[in-house]
C-alpha atoms as one frame of an Amber mdcrd trajectory, in Angstrom:
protein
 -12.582  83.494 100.237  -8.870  82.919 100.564  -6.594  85.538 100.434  -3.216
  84.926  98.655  -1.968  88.722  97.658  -1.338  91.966  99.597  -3.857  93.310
  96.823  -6.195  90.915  97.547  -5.766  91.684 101.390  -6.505  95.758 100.699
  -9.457  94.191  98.853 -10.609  92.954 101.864 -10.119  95.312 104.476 -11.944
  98.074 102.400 -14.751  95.793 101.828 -15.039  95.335 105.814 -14.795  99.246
 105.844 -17.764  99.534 103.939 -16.102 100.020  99.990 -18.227 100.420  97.556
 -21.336 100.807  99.304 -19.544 103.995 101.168 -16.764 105.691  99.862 -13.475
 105.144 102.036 -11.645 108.454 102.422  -8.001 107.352 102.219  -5.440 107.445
  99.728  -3.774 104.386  98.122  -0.487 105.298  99.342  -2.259 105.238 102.962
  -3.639 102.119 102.765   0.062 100.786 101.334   1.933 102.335 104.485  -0.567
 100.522 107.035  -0.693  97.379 105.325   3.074  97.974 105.695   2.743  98.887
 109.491   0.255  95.542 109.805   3.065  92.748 108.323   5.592  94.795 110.705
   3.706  93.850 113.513   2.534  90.947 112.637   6.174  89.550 111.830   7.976
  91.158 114.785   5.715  89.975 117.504   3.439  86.850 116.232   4.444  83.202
 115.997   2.963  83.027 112.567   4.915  85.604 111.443   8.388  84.130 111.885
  10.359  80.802 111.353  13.089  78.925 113.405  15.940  77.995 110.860  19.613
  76.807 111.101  21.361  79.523 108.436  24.944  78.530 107.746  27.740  80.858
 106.798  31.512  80.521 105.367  33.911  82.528 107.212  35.773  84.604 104.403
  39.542  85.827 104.650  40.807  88.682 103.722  41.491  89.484 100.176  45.173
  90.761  99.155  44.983  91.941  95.767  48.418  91.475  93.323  49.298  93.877
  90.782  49.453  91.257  88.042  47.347  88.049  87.029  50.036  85.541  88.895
  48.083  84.613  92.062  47.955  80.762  91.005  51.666  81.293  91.091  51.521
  80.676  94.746  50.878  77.681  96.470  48.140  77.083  99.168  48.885  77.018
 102.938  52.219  78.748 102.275  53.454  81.864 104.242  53.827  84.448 101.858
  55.638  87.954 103.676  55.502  91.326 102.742  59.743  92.804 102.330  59.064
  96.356 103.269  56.146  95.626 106.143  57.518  92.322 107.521  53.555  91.280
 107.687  53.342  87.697 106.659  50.111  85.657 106.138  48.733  82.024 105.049
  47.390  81.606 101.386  44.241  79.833 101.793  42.576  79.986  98.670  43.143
  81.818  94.855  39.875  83.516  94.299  40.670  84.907  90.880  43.673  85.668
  88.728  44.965  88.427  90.896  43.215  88.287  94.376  44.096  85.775  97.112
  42.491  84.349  99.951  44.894  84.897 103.049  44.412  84.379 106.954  46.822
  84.544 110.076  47.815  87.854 109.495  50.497  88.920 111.714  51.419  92.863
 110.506  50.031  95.121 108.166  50.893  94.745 103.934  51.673  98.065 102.454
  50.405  98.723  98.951  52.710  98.465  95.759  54.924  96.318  97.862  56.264
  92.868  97.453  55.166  89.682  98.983  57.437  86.185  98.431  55.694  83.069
  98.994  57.931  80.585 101.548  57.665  77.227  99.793  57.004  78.617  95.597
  59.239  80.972  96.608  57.775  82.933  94.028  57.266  86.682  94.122  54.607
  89.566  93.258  54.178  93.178  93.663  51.261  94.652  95.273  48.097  96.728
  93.342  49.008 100.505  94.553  45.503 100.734  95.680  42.859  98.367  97.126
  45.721  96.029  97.484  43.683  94.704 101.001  40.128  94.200 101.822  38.783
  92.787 105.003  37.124  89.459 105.452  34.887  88.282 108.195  37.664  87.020
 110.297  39.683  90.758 109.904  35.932  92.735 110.543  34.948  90.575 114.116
  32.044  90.193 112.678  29.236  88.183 110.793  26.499  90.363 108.362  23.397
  89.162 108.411  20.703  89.481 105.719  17.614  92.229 107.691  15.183  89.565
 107.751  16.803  88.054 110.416  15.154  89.339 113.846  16.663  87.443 116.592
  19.672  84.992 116.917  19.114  82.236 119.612  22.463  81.195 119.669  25.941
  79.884 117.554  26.322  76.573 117.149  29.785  75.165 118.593  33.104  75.987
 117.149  35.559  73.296 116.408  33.790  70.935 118.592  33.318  70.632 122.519
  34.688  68.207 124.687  31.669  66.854 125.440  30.118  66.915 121.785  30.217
  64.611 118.447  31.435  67.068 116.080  34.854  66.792 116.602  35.283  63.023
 115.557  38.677  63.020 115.309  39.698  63.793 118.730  40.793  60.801 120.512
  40.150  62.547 123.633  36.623  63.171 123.131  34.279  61.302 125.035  31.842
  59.901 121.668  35.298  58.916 120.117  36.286  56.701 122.965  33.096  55.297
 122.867  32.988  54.161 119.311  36.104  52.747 119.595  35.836  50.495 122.178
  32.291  49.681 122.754  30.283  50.234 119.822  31.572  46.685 118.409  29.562
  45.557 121.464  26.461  47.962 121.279  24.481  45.038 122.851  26.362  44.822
 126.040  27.381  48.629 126.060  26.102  50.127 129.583  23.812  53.172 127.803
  22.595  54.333 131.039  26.114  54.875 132.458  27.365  56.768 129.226  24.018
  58.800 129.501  24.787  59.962 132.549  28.505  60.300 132.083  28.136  62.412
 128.904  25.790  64.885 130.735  27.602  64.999 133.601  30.517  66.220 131.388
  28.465  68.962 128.980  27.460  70.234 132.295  31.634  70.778 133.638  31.884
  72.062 130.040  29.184  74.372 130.275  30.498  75.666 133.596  34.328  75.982
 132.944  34.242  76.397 129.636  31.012  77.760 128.798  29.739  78.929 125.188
  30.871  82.049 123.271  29.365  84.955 123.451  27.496  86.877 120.842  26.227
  90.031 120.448  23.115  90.783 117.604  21.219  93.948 117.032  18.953  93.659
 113.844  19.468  97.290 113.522  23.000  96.772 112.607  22.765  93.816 110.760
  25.845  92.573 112.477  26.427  88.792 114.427  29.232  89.635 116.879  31.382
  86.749 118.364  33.548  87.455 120.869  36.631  85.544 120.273  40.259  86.088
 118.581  39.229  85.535 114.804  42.403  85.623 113.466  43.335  82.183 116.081
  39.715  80.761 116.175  38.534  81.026 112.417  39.748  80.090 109.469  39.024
  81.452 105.933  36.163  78.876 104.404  34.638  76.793 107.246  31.628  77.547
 108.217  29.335  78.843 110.878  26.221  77.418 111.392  23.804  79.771 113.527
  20.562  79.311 114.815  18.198  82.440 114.830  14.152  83.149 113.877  13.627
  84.660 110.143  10.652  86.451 109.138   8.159  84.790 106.635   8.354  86.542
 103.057   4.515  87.221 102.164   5.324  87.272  98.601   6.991  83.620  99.233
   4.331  82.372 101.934   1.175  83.756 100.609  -1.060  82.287 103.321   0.229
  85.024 105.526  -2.146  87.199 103.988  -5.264  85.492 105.008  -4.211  85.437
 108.623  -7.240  86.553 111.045  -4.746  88.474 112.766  -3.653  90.374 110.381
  -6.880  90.722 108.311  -8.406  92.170 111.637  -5.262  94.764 112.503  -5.036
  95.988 108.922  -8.553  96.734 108.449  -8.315  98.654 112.007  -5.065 100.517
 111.341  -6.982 101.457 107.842 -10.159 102.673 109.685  -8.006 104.307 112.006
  -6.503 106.831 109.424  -9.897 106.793 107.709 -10.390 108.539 110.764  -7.280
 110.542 110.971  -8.133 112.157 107.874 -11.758 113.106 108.515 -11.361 114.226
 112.100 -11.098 118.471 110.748 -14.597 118.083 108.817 -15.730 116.912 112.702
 -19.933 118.245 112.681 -19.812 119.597 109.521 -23.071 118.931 107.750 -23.449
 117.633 104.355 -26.938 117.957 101.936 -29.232 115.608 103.264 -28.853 116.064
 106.556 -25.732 114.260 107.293 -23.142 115.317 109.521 -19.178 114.137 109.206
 -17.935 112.619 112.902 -14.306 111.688 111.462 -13.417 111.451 115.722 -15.802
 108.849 116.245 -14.171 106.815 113.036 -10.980 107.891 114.421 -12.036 106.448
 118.416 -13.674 103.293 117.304 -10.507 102.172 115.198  -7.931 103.154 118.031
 -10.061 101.085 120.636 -10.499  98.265 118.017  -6.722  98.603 117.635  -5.971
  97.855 121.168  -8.206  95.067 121.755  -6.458  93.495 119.198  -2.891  93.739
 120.139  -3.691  92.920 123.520  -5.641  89.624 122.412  -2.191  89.110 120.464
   0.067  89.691 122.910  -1.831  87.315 124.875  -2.269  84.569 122.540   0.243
  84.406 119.544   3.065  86.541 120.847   6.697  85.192 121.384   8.494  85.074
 124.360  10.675  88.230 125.690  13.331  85.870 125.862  13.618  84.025 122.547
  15.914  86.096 121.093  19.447  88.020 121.109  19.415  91.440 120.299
């Protein structure tokens, strides 16, 4: 039988317990927390449990609220600047009525005062409060949604030397090449640009080098460690390679996993165990006597022959992740 619900997968671990023949002695709310525990473990340290993606994200500026509905008033990419503060700062984007989008923030903007735009020339108090709230490029930081458990690596901004992304620059090494020998593909030494082009990613790797990043799922927080106010701009984006859990409730096969049918019915037997361990040689009518520790010993040796097999077989590598 296939197993496509977490119901369905309690089901089955009391059946293996012995349910209905013998009557299991722990509480629903038991069996919830180690079914819980199971998908934990089963989605921080198996293969199954997790998927490689690409997850993009659009750097947001920081928003500077107006005291009146006249933010389309300004125009974009203009240097609006603050008269009491002296702060100035690029409009990048209107995002409602009142709020824009700036970024290159030089200064601080006070609240209530007011800020003239360079080319409308046009001018606008301040809201007294909230007037400014931080963006990703003001924070230094990316947030990332908790079902992201490891980040392998960001993807490269603005373009490398030695990479295709940044098409436009006539000094980049695929640019040169498409313009004067892709006409002539035929006759085009590959072998020679091959080794060329590798040659350079490896200088680039060396003296340049990739940015650094900092990720601890506990803080739900990509770091980057560059000047974001020089190297970002409000509204590109980010593209970031990491491994994301599997959703059960989205990828229902997880449930019938022989892993994790095996560990939950263990962890289950386990506090089966727990619980019964003070009625230990007390002796029921009929004859039978309660041995809740030799439940509780069985389960905990079942328990580590199983994460050892996993660790062995289906577990990812130390390495595979930052953070």
């Amino acid at each position: 039988m296939t197993i496509s619900s977490r119901q369905g997968l309690i089901d089955y671990c009391l059946r293996r317990l012995g349910f209905p023949v013998i009557e299991i002695n722990v509480d629903e709310d038991q069996v919830s927390d180690r079914i819980d525990d199971a998908l934990q473990y089963f989605q921080e340290f198996h293969f199954d449990g997790v998927e490689r993606v690409y997850l993009k994200h659009q750097v947001t500026g920081a928003s500077l609220n107006l005291a009146s509905y006249t933010a389309a008033n300004f125009e974009l990419n203009e240097v609006i600047t603050g008269q009491s503060s002296d702060a100035f700062a690029s409009v990048y984007a209107v995002q409602d009525s009142n709020t824009l989008t700036i970024g290159k923030i030089t200064g601080t903007f006070t609240a209530g005062e007011t800020v003239t735009g360079a080319s409308s020339g046009y001018s606008a108090s301040l809201a007294a409060s909230t007037h400014f709230v931080n963006g990703d490029i003001q924070n230094g930081y990316l947030a990332v949604t908790d079902g992201i458990i490891g980040v392998i690596k960001v993807l490269p901004i603005h373009g490398a030397s030695t990479g295709s992304s940044n098409a436009n620059n006539m000094f980049d090494l695929v640019y040169q090449f498409r313009l004067n020998d892709m006409y002539n593909l035929l006759g085009a030494d590959m072998t020679y640009y091959t080794q060329v082009k590798q040659n350079l990613a490896m200088l680039d790797m060396l003296l340049v080098g990739q940015r650094s990043i900092r990720f601890n799922r506990k803080m739900d927080k990509l770091m980057i460690d560059v000047n974001w106010n020089e190297v970002f701009t409000p509204g590109e984006y980010i593209i970031i390679e990491c491994y994301k859990i599997l959703d059960p409730t989205v990828y229902t096969k997880v449930y019938n996993d022989m892993f994790l049918k095996r560990y939950s019915t263990a962890l289950i037997k386990r506090q089966w165990g727990e619980n019964m361990k003070k009625f230990g040689g007390i002796q029921l009518p009929g004859g039978t006597t309660l041995n809740g520790g030799e439940i509780y010993q069985e389960a905990f040796d079942e328990i580590k022959v199983i994460e050892e097999e996993m660790q062995l077989r289906s577990e990812l590598p130390i390495d595979f992740m930052v953070g």
